[in-house]
C-alpha positions in Angstrom: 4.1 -27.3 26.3 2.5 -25.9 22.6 2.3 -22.9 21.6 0.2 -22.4 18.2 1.3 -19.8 15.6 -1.5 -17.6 16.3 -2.3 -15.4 13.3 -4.2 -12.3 13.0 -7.4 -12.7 10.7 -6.8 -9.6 8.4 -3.2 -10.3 7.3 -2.2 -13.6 6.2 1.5 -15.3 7.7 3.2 -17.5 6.0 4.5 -19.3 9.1 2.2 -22.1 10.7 3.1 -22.8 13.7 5.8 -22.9 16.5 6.8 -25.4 19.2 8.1 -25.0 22.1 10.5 -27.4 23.4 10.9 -28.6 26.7 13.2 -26.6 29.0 16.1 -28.6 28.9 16.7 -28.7 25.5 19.9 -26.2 24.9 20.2 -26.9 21.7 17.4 -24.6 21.3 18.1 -22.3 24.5 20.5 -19.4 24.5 20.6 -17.9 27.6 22.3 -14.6 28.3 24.3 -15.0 25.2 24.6 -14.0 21.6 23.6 -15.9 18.6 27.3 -15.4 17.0 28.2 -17.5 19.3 26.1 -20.6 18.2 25.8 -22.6 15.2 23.0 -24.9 16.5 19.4 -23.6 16.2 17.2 -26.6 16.8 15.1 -28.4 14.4 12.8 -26.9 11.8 9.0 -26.9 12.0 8.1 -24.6 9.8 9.5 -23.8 6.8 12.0 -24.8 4.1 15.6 -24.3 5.2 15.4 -22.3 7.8 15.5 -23.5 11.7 14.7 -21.3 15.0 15.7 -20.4 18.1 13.8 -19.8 21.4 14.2 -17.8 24.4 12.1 -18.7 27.3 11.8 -17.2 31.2 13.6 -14.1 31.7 16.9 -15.2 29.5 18.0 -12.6 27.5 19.8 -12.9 24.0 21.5 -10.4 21.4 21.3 -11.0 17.7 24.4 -9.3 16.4 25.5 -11.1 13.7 24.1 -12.6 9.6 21.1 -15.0 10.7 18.8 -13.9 7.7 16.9 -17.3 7.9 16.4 -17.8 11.3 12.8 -17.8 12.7 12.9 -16.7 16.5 10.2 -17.6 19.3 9.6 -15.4 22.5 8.0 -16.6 25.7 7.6 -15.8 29.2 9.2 -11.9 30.2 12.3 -13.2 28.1 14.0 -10.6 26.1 16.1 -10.5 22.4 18.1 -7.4 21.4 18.6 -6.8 17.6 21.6 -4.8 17.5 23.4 -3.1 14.5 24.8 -6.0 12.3 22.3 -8.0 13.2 19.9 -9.9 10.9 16.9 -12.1 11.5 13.9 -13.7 9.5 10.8 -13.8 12.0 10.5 -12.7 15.5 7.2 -13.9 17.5 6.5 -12.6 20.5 4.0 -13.9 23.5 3.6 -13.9 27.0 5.0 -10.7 28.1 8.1 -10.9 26.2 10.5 -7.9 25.0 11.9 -7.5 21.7 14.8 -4.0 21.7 15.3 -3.5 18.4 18.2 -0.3 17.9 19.9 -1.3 14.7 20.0 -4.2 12.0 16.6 -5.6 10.0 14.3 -8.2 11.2 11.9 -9.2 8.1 8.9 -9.8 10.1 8.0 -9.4 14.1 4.9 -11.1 15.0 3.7 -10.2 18.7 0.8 -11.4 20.7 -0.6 -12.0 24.4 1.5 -9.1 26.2 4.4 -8.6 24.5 6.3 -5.8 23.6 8.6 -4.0 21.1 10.4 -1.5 21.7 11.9 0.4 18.3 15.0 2.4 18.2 16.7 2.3 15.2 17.5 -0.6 12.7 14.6 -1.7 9.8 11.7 -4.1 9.7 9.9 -5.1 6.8 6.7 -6.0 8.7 5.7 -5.5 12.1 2.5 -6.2 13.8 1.0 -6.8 17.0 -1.9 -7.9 18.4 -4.0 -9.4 22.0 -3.1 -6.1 23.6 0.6 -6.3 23.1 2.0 -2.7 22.4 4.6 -1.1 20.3 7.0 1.6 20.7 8.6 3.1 17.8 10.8 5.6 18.7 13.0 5.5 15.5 14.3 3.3 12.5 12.3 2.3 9.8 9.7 0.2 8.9 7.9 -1.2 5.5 4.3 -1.8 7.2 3.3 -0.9 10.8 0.1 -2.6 12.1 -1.9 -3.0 15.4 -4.7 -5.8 15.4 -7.1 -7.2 18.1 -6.7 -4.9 20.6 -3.0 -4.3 19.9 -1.0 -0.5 20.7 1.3 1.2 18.4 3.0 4.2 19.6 4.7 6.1 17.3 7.1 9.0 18.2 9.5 9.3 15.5 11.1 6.9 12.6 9.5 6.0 9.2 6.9 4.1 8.2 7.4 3.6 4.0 4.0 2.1 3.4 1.1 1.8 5.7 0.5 2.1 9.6 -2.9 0.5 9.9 -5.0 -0.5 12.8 -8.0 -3.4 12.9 -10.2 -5.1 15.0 -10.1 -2.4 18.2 -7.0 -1.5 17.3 -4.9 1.3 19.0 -2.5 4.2 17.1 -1.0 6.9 19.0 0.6 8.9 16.5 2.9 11.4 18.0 5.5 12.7 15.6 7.5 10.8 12.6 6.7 9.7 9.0 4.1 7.3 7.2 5.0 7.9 3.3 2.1 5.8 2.1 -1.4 5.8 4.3 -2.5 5.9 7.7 -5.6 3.7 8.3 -8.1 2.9 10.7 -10.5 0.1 10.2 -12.8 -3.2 12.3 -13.7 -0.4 15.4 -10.1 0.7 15.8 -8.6 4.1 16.7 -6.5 6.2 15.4 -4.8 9.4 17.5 -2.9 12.0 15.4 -1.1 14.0 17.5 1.9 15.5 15.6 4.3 14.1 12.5 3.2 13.7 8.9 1.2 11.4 6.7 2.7 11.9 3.4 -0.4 9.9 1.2 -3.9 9.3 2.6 -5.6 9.1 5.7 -8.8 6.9 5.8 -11.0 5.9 8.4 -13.7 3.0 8.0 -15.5 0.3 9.3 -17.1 2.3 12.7 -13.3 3.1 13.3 -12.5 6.8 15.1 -9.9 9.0 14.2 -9.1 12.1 16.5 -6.9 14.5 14.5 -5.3 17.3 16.7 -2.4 18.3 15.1 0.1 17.1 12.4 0.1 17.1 8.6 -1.6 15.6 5.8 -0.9 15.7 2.1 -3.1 12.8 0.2 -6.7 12.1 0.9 -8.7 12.1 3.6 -11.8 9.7 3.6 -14.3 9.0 6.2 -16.7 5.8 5.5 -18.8 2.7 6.3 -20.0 4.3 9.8 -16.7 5.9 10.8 -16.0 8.8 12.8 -13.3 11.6 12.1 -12.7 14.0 14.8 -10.5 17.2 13.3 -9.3 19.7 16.4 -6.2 20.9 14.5 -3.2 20.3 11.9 -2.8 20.9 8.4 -5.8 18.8 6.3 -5.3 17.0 3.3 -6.0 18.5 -0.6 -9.6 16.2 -0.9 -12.0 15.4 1.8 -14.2 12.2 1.1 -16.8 11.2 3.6 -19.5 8.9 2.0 -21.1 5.2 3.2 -22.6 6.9 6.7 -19.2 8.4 7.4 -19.3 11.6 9.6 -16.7 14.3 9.7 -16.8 16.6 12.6 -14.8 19.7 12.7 -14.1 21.6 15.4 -13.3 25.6 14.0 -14.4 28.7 13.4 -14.2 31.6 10.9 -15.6 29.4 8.4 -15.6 29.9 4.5 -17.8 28.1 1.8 -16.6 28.1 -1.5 -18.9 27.7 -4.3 -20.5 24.5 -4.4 -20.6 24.5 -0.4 -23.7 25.6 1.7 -24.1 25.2 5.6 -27.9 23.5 7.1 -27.6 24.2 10.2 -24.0 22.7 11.2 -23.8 20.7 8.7 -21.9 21.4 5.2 -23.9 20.4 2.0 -21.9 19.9 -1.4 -19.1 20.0 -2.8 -16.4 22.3 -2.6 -13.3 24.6 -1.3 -14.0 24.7 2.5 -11.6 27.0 5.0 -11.8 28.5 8.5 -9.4 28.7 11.3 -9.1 26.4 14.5 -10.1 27.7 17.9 -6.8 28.7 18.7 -6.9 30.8 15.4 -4.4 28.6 13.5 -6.1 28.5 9.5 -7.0 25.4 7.6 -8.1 24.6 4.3 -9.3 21.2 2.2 -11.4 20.6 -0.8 -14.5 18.7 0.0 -14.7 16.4 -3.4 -17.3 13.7 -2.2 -19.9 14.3 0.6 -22.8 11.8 0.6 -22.6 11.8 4.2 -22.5 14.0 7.0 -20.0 16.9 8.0 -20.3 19.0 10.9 -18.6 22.5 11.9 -18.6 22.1 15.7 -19.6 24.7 17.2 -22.2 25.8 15.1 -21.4 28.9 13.2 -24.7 30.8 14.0 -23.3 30.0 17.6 -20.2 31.3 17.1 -21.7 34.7 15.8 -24.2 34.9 19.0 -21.0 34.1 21.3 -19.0 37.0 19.0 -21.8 39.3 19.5 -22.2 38.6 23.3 -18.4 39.4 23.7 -18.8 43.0 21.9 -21.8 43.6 24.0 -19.8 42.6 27.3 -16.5 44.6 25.8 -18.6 48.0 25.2 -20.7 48.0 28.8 -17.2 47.1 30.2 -16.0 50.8 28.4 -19.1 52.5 30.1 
């Protein structure tokens, strides 16, 4: 049986291809067992100087030792643990296979079809996945984070130290933890900020959608190229961008244009300091520094001012 290196068409691999070998070759097989315990690893295929191992049908192997330059291969609902001491060039997953990951570094973990990664603790250089496989990052640390082709990160906690990006219908859940550089949405993909901070930018393009209900932001915030930013809550960024058919919606009230700002309706005109409070009364601020698009205060704030007035009216015939 063959299984190609598939690779995802927005970020370059440098590995070709694997093989997989036939069943009964346990040379390349290590089943229920540990890599320290092996100094055979099967012939190389791709690569100078480096050979692989493989773990097929539910066997289950621990990497707990020095293999910097081994390429790994997951099929099937197999399973590999990278433990602390651990240390492994490449991981591929497919099928529906299970990488743990609670200490140790991997350089790069490659996972498509239906497999999984679950993150604890340890550090990975890069880590990707894509055709609906799903990440869970608990913990730990990573350079790049990415979810491609229909692929789910979840983040909950850990760091990521340069970008967590999405592409190509492309899932982020962003519950709590760090991204130090940018958080990105592009290719139709989606982007859920729950909680945890973005230290740099957050930018949303290509008809991506990012829902923002909580969290932090320090760098830039940029909508573009027929992209959709949902804000509900959190603490916003210093700049607000939106430009290329972008559209900003924000849902909040008690709203304050600085100069340079003016409102049409919902929509904010200009340039300029823009504040206001959530609807749960929690205040926000940003600095709208490019708007050749369209943002929108949601509810209107001529709505806002009937609904205040209706309340008074309601409060004083409630007195009488």
């Amino acid at each position: 049986m063959q299984h190609l290196f598939r690779t995802c068409n927005s970020l370059p691999c440098k590995l070709n291809r694997f093989w997989k070998k036939e069943r009964n070759d346990e040379s390349a097989r290590f089943i229920g067992s540990s890599i320290s315990d092996h100094s055979n690893f099967g012939e190389l295929v791709c690569g100078k100087s480096t050979s692989r191992f493989q773990s097929v049908d539910n066997q289950e192997l621990t990497i707990n030792t020095n293999y910097g330059n081994q390429t790994g291969s997951l099929y099937d609902s197999s399973k590999v643990n990278l433990v602390s001491g651990g240390w492994v060039n490449v991981l591929a997953l497919y099928d529906t296979s299970t990488t743990n990951i609670s200490g140790g570094f991997v350089t790069g973990i490659w996972s498509y079809d239906h497999g999984v990664v679950n993150s604890s603790g340890g550090e990975s250089q890069h880590f990707v996945v894509c055709n609906f496989s799903t990440a869970n990052f608990y913990d730990g640390k990573a350079g790049s984070l990415g979810a491609r082709q229909s692929g789910v990160v979840n983040v909950f906690g850990g760091e990521i130290s340069e970008i967590l990006s999405t592409s190509e219908s492309g899932i982020i859940n962003f519950y709590d933890g760090t991204v130090s550089r940018e958080l990105l949405a592009s290719d139709s993909s989606i982007v859920n900020l729950y909680d945890g901070v973005v230290a740099g930018d957050l930018d949303a393009f290509d008809t991506s959608i990012v829902n923002i209900t909580g969290g932090y932001i320090s760098g830039y915030i940029r909508a573009a190229n027929s992209s959709t930013m949902n804000i509900y809550g959190g603490s916003l960024g210093s700049y607000l961008s939106v430009y290329d058919s972008g559209t900003v919606n924000i849902y909040g009230q008690n709203i304050q244009l600085g100069g340079g700002l003016s409102l049409d309706g919902n929509r904010v005109l200009g340039t300029g300091y823009l504040s206001g409070a959530w609807m749960d009364g929690t205040p926000w601020n940003t600095n709208v520094t490019y708007n050749t698009a369209t943002i929108y205060i949601i509810p209107e704030p001529c709505t806002l001012l009937l609904l205040g007035l209706g309340a008074a009216v309601l409060r004083k015939k409630a007195r009488n």
